[in-house]
Each structure stands twice: as C-alpha cells, then as structure tokens.
C-alpha positions, 0 to 999 in steps of 0.5 A, spaced: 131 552 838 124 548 837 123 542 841 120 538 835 124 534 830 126 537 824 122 534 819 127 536 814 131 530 816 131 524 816 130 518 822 136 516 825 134 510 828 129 508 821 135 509 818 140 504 821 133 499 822 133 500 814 139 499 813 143 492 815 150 493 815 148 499 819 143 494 823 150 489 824 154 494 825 151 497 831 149 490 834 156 487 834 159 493 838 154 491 844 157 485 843 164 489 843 162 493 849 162 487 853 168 485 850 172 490 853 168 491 859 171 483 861 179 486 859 178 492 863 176 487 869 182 483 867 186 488 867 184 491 873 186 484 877 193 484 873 194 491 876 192 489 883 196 482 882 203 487 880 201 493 886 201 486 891 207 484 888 211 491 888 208 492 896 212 484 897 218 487 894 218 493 897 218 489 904 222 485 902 227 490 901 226 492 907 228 485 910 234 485 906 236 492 909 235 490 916 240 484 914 244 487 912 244 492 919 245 487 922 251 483 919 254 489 918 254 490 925 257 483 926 262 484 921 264 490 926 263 485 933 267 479 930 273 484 926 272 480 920 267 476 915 263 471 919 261 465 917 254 465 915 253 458 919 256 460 926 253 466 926 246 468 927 243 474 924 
C-alpha cells in the first residue's frame, strides 16, 4: 500500500463541499452531536438523582427493620400489642 492518495478516486471532502445536501447533512449532525451530549449529560444526572433515591430507601429499609426489632421486643416485654402513644420505640 502506497501512502499517496489514489487518483482514481474521487475527493471525499470535494465531494460533500460540492454537494449541498451532503454540506447539510454534515452540518446538522454537528448540531446533533451536541444534542445528544446535552441528553447524555441529563441523563447522567437523572441516574444519579435515582442512585441517591435507591440509597435513601435502603436506609430507610433499614430503619423500618430496626423499628420493627424493637417493637417486637416490646410486643415480647408488654405480652400484648402496645399502643403506639404509650410506648416509645
């Protein structure tokens, strides 16, 4: 392989230069590339935001179970359900 342009085929750029559809057609997927790096971004937060969210239900699940210990061991102390204004769990 020769490092010299073959001659027997045509410019790419000349071509798309020449050509204004082509012209166009190259021009807005610039314009799109920065559309979809501006989603991308946007979607790189909202995931974030949903990893945060998934992290606060889990401790919240974690909370609920602790609770619950407790209140099991309540339910255990008193013999019957307490009521949940006299009790502090």
């Amino acid at each position: 392989m020769s490092a010299t342009p073959d001659k027997s085929k045509p410019n790419i750029d000349k071509i798309i230069k020449s050509n204004k559809h082509l012209r166009r057609a190259a021009h807005s997927s610039k314009t799109n590339r920065k559309h979809h790096r501006v989603a991308i971004d946007q979607l790189d937060s909202f995931l974030d935001l949903i990893d945060n969210a998934i992290d606060v239900m889990n401790n919240t699940t974690v909370e609920i179970e602790k609770s619950q210990e407790k209140l099991y061991e309540l339910y255990d102390f008193c013999g019957e359900v307490p009521f949940d204004d006299s009790c502090d769990y």
